[in-house]
N, CA, C and O atoms as a CHARMM CRD file, in Angstrom:
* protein
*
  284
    1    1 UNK  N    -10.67200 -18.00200  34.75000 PROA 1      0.00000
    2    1 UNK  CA   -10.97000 -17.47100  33.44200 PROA 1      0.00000
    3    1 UNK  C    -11.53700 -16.05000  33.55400 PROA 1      0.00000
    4    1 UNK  O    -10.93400 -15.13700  32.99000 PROA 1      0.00000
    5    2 UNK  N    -12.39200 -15.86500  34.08200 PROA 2      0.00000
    6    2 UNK  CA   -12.92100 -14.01800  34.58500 PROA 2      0.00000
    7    2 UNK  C    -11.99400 -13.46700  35.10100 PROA 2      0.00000
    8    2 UNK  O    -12.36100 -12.31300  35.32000 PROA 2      0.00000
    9    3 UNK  N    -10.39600 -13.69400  35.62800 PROA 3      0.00000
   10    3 UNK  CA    -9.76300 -13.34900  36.35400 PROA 3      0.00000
   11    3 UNK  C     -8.85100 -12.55000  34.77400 PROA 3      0.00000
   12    3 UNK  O     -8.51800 -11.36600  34.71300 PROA 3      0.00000
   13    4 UNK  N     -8.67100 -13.38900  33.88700 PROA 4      0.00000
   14    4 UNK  CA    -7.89600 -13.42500  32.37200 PROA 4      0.00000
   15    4 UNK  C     -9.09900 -12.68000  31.83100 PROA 4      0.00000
   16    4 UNK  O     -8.85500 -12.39500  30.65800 PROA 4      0.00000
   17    5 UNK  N     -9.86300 -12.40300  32.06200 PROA 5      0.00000
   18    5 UNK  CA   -11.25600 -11.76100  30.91300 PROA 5      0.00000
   19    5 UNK  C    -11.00300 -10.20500  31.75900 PROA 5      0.00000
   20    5 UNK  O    -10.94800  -9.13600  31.15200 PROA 5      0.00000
   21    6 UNK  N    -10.89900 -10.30600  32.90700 PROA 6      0.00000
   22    6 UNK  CA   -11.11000  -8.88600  33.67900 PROA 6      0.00000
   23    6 UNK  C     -9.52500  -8.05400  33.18000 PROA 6      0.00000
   24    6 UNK  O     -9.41600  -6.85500  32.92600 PROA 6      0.00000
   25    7 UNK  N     -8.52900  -8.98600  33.14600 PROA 7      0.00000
   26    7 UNK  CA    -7.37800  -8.40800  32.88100 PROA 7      0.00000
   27    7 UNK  C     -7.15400  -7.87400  31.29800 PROA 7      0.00000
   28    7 UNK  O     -6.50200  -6.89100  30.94600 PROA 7      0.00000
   29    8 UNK  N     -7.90000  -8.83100  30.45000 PROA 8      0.00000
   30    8 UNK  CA    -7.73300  -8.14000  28.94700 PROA 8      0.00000
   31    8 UNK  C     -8.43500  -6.76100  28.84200 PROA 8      0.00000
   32    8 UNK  O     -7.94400  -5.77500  28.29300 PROA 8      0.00000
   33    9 UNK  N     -9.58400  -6.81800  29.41000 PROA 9      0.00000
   34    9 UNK  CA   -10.71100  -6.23200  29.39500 PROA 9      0.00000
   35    9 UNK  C     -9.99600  -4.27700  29.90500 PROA 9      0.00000
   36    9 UNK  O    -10.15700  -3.17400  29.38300 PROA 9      0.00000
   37   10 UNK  N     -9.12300  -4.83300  31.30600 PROA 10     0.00000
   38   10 UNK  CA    -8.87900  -3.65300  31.80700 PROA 10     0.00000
   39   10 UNK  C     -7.66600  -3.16100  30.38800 PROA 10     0.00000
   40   10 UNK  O     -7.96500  -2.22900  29.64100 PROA 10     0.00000
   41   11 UNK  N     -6.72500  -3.71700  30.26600 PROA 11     0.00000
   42   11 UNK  CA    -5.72200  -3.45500  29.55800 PROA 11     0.00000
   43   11 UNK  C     -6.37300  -2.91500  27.83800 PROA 11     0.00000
   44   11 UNK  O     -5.65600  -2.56700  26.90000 PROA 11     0.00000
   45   12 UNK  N     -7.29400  -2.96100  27.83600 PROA 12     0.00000
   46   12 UNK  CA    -7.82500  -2.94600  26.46300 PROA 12     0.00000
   47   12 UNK  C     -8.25300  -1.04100  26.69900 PROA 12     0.00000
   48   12 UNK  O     -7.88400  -0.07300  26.03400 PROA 12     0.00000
   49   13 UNK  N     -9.12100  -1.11900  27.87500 PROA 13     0.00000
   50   13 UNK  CA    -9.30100   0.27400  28.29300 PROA 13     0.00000
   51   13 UNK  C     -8.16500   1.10500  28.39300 PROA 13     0.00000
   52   13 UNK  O     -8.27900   2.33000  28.39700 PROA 13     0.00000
   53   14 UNK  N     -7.23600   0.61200  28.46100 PROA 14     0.00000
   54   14 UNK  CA    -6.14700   1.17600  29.00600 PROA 14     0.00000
   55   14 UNK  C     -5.58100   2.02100  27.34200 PROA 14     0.00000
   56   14 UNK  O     -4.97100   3.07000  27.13500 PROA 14     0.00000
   57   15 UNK  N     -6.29100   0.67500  26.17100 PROA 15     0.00000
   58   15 UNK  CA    -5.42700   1.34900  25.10100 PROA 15     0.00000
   59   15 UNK  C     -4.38600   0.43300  25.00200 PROA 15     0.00000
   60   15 UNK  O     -3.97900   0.64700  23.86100 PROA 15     0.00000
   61   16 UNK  N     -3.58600  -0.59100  25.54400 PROA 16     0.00000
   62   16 UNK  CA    -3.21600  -1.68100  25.05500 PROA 16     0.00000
   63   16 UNK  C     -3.36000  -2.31000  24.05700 PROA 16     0.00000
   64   16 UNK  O     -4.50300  -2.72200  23.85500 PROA 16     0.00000
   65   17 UNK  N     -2.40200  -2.60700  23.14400 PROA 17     0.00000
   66   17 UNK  CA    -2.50100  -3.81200  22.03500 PROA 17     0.00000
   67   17 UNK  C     -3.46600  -3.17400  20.86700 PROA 17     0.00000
   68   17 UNK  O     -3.44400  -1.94400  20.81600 PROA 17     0.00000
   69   18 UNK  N     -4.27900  -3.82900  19.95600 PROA 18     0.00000
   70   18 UNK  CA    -4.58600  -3.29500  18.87000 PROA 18     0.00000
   71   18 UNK  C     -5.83800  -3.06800  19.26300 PROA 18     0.00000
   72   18 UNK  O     -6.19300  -1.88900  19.28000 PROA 18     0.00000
   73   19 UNK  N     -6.54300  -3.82500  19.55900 PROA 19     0.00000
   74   19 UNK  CA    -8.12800  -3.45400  20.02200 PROA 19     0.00000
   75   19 UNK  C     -7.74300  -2.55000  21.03000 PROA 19     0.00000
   76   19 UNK  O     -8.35100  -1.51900  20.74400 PROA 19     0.00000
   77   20 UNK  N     -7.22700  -2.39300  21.82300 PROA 20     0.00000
   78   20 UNK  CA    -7.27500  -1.01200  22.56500 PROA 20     0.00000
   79   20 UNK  C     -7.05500  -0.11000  22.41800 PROA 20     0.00000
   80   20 UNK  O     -7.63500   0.74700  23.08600 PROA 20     0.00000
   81   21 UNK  N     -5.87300   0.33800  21.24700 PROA 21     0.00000
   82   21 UNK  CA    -5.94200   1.63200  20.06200 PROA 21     0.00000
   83   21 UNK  C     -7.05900   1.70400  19.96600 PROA 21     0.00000
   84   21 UNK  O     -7.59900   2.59500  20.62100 PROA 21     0.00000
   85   22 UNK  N     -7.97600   0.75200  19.06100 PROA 22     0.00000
   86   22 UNK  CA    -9.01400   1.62800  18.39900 PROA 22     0.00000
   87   22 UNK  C     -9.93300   1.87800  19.11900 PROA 22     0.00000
   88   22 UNK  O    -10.79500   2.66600  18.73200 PROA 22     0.00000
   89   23 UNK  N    -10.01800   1.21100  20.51000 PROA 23     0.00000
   90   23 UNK  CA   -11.18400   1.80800  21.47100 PROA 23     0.00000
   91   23 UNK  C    -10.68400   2.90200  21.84900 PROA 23     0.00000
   92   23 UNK  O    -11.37900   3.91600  21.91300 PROA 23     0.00000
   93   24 UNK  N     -9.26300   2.89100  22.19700 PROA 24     0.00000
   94   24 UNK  CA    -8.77400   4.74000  22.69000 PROA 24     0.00000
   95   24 UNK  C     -8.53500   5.81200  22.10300 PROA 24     0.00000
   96   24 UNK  O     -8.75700   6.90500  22.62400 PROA 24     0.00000
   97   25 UNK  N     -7.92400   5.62100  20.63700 PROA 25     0.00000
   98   25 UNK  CA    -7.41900   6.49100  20.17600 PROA 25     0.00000
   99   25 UNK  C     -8.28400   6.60300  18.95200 PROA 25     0.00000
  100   25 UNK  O     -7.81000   5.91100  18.05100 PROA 25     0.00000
  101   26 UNK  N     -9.29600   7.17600  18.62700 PROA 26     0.00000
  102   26 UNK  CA    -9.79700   7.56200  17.22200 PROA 26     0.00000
  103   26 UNK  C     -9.16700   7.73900  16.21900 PROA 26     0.00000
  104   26 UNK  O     -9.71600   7.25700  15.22800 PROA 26     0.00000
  105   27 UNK  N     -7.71300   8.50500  15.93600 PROA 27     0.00000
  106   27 UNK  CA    -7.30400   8.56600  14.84600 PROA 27     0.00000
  107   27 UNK  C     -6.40900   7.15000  14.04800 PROA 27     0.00000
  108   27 UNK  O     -6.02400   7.22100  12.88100 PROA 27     0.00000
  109   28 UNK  N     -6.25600   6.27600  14.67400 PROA 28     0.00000
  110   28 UNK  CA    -6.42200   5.04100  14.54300 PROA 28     0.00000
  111   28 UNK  C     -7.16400   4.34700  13.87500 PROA 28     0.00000
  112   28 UNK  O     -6.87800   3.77000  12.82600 PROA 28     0.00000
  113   29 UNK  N     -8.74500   4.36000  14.75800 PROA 29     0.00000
  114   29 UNK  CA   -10.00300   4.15000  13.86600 PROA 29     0.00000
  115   29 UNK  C     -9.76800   4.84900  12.46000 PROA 29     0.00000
  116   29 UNK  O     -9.26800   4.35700  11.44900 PROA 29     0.00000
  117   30 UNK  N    -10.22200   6.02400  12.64900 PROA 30     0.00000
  118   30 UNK  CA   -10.07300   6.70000  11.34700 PROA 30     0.00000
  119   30 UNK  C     -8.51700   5.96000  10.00600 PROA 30     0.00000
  120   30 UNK  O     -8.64300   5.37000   8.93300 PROA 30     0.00000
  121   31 UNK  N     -7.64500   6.25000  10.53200 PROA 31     0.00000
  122   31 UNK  CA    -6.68600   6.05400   9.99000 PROA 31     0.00000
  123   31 UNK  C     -7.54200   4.87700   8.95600 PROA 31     0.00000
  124   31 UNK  O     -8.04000   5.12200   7.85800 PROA 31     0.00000
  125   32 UNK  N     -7.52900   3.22700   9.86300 PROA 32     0.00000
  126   32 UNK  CA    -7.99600   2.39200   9.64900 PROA 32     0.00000
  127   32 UNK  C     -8.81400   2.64400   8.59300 PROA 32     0.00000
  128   32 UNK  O     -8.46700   2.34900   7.44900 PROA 32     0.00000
  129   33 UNK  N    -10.31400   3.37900   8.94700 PROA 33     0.00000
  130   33 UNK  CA   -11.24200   2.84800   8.23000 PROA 33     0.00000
  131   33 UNK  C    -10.81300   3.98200   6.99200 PROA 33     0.00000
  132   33 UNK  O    -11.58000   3.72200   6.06500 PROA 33     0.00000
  133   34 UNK  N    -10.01400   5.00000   6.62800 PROA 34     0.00000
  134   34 UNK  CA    -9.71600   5.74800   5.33400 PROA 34     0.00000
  135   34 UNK  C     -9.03200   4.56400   4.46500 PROA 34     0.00000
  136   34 UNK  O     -9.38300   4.25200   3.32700 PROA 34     0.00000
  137   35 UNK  N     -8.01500   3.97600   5.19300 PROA 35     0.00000
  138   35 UNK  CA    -7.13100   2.77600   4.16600 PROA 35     0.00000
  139   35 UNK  C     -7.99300   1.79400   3.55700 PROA 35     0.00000
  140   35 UNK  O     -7.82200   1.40300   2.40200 PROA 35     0.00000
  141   36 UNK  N     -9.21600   1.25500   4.55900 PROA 36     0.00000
  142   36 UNK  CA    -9.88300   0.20700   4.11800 PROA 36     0.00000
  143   36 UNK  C    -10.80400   0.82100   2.88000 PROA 36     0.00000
  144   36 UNK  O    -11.17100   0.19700   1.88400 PROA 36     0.00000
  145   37 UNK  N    -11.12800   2.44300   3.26100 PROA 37     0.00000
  146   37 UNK  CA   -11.86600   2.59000   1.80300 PROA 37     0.00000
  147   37 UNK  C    -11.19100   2.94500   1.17300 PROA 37     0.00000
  148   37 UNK  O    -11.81300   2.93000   0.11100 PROA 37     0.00000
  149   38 UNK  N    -10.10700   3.36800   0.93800 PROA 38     0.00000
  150   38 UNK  CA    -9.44500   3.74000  -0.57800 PROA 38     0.00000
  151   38 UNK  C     -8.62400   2.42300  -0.60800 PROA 38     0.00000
  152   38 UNK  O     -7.49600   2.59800  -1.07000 PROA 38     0.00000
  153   39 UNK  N     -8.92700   1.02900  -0.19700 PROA 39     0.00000
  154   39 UNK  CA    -8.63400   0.13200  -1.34700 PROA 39     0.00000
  155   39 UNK  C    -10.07300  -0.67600  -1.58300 PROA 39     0.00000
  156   39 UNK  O     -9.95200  -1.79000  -2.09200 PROA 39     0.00000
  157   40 UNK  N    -11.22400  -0.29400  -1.31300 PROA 40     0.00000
  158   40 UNK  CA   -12.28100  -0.47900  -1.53600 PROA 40     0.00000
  159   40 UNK  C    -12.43600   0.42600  -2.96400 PROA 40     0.00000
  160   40 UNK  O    -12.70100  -0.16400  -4.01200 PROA 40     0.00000
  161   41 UNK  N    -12.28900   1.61000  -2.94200 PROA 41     0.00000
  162   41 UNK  CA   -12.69400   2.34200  -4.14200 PROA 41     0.00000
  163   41 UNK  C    -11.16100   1.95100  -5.41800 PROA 41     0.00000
  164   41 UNK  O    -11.10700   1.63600  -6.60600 PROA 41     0.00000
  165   42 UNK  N    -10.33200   2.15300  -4.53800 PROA 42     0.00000
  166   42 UNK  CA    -9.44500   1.40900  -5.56300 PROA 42     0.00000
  167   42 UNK  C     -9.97300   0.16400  -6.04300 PROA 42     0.00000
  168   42 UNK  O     -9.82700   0.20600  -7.26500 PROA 42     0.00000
  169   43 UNK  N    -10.41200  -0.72300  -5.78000 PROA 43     0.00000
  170   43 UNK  CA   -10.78700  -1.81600  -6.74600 PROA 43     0.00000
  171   43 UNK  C    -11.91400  -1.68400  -7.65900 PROA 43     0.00000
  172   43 UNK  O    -12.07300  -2.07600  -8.81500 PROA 43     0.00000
  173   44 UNK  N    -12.93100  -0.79600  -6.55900 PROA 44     0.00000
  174   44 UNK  CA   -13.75000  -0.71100  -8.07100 PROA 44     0.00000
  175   44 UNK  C    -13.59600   0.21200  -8.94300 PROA 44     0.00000
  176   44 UNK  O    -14.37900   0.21700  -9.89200 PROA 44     0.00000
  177   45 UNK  N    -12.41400   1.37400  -8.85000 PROA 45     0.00000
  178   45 UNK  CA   -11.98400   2.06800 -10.05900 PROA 45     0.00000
  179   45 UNK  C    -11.36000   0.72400 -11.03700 PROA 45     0.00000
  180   45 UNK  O    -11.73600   0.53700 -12.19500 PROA 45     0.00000
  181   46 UNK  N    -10.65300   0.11500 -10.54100 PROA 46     0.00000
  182   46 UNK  CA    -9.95500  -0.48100 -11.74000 PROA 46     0.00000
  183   46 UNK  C    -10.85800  -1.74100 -12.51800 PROA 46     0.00000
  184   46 UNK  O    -10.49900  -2.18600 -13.60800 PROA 46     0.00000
  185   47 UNK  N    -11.88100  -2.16100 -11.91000 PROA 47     0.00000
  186   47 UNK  CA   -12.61700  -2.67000 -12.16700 PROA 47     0.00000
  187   47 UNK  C    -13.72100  -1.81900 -13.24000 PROA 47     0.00000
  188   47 UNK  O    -14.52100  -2.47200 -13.91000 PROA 47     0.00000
  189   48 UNK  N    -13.69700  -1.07800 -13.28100 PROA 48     0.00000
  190   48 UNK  CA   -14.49900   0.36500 -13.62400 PROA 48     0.00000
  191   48 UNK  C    -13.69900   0.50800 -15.15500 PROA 48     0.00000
  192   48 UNK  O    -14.26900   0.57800 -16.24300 PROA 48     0.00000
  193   49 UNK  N    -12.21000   0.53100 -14.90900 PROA 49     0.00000
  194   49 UNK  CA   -11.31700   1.30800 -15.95300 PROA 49     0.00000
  195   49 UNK  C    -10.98300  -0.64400 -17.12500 PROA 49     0.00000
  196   49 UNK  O    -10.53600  -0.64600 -18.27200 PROA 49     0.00000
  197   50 UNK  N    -11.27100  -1.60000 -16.53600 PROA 50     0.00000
  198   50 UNK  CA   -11.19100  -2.59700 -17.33500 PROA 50     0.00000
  199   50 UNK  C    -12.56300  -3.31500 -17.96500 PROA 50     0.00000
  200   50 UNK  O    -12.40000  -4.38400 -18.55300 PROA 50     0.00000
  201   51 UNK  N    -13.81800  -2.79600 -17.86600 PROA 51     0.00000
  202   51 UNK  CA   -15.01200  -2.90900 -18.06800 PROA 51     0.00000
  203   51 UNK  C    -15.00900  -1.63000 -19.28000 PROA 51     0.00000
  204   51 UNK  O    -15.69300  -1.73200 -20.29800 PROA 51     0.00000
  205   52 UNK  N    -14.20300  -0.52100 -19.01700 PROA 52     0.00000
  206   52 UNK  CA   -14.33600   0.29000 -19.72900 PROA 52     0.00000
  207   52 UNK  C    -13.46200  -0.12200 -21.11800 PROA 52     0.00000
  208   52 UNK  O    -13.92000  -0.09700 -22.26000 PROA 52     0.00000
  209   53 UNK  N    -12.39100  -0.42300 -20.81600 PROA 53     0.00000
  210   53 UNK  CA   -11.29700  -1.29800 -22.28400 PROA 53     0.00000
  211   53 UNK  C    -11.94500  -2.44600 -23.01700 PROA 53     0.00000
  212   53 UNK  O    -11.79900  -2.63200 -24.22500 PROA 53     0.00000
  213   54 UNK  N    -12.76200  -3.30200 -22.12000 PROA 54     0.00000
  214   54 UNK  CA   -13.75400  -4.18500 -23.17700 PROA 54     0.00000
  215   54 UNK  C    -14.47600  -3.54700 -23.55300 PROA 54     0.00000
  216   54 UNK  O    -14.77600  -3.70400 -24.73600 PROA 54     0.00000
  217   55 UNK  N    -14.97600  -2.76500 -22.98100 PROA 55     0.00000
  218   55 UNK  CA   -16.50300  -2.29400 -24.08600 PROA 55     0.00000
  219   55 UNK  C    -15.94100  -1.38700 -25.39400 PROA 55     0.00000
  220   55 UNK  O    -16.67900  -1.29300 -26.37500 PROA 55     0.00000
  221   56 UNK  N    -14.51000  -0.66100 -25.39500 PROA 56     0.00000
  222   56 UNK  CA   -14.11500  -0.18300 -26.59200 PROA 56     0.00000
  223   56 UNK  C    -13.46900  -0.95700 -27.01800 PROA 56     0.00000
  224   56 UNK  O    -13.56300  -0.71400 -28.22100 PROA 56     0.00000
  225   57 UNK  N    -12.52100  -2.17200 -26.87300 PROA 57     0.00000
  226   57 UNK  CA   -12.36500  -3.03700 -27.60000 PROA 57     0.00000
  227   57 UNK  C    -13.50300  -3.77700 -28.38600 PROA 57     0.00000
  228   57 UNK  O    -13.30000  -3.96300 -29.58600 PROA 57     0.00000
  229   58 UNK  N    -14.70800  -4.23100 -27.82100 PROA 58     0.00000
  230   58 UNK  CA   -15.71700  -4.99200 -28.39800 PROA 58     0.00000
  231   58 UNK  C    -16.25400  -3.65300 -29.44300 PROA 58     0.00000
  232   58 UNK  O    -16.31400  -3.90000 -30.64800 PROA 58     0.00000
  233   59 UNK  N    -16.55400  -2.55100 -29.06000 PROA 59     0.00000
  234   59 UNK  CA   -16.95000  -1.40800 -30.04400 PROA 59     0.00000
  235   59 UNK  C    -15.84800  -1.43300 -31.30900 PROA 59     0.00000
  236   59 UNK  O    -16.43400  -1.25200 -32.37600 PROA 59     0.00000
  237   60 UNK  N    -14.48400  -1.60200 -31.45300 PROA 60     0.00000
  238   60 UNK  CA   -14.01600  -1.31700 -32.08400 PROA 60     0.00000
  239   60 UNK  C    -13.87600  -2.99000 -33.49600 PROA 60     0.00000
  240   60 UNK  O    -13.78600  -3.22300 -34.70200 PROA 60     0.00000
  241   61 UNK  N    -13.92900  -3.45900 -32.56800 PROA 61     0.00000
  242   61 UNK  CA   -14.38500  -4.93000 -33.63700 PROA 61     0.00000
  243   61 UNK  C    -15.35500  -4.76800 -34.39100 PROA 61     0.00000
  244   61 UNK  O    -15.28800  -4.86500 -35.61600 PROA 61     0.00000
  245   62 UNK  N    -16.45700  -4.48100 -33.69100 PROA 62     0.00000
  246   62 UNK  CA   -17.39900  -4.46200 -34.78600 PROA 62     0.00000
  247   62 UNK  C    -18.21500  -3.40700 -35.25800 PROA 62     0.00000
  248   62 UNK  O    -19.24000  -3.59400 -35.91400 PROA 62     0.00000
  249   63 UNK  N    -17.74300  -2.22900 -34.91200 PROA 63     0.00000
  250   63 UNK  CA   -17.89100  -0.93000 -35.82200 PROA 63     0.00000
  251   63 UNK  C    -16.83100  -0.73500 -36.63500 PROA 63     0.00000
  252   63 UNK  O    -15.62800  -0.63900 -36.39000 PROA 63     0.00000
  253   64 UNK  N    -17.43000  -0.69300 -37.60500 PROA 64     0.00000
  254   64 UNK  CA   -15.59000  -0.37500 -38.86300 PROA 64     0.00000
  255   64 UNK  C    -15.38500   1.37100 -38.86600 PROA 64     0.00000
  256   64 UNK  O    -14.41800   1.97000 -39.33700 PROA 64     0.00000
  257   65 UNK  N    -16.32600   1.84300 -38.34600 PROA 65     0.00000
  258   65 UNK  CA   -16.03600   3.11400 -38.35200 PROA 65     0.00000
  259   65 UNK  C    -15.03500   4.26400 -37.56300 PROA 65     0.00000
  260   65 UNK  O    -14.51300   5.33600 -37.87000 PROA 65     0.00000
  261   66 UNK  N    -15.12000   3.00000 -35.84400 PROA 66     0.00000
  262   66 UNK  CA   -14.22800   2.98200 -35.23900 PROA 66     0.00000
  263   66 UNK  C    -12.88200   2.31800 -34.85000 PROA 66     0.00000
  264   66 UNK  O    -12.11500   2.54000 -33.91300 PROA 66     0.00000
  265   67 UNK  N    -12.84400   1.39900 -35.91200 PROA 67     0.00000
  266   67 UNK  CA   -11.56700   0.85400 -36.07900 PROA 67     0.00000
  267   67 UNK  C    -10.92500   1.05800 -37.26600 PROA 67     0.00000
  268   67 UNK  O     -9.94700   0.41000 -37.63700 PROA 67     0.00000
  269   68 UNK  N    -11.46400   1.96600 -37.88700 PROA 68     0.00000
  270   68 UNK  CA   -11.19300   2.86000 -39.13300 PROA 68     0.00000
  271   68 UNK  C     -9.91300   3.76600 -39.19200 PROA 68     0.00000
  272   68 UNK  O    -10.01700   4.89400 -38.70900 PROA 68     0.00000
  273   69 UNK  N     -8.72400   3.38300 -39.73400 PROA 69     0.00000
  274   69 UNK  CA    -7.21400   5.21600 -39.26200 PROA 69     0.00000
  275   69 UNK  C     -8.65500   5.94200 -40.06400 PROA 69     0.00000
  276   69 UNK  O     -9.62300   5.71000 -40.78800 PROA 69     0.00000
  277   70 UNK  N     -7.87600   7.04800 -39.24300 PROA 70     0.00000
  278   70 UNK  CA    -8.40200   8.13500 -39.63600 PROA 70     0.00000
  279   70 UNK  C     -7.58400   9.14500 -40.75300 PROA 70     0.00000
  280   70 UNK  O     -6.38600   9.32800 -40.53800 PROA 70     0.00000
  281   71 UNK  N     -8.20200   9.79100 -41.92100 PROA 71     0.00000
  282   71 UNK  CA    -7.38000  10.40400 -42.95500 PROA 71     0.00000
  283   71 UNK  C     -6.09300  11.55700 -41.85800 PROA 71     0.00000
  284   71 UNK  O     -5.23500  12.23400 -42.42500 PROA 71     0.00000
C-alpha cells in the first residue's frame, strides 16, 4: 500500500491527472476557482433579480398608485 501511495503521490508531483494540474499548473487553479465564482455570483444575482420582481409585484397590489396606467 505505501508502495501505491508513493506512486500516486510521485505522479501527482509530476502534474498527472487532475489533482496534479492543480498542484502544478496555477492557471488551472485559477481557471477553476474564477468558474466556481461566477456561478456563485450568478446565483445570487438571480436570486437578487427575483426578490426584486416580488417586492414590485407585492408593491404594485397594494399601492393603487402604482398599479395605476398612467394618463
Amino acid at each position: 500500500m505505501s508502495e501505491d501511495l508513493r506512486s500516486i503521490v510521485s505522479e501527482m508531483r509530476a502534474g498527472k491527472g487532475t489533482l496534479g494540474g492543480l498542484l502544478v499548473d496555477p492557471t488551472i487553479y485559477e481557471d477553476l476557482k474564477s468558474a466556481v465564482g461566477n456561478v456563485e455570483r450568478n446565483q445570487v444575482l438571480r436570486a437578487l433579480v427575483r426578490y426584486s420582481i416580488k417586492e414590485d409585484e407585492g408593491r404594485s397590489r397594494t399601492d393603487p398608485a402604482v398599479s395605476a396606467p398612467k394618463p
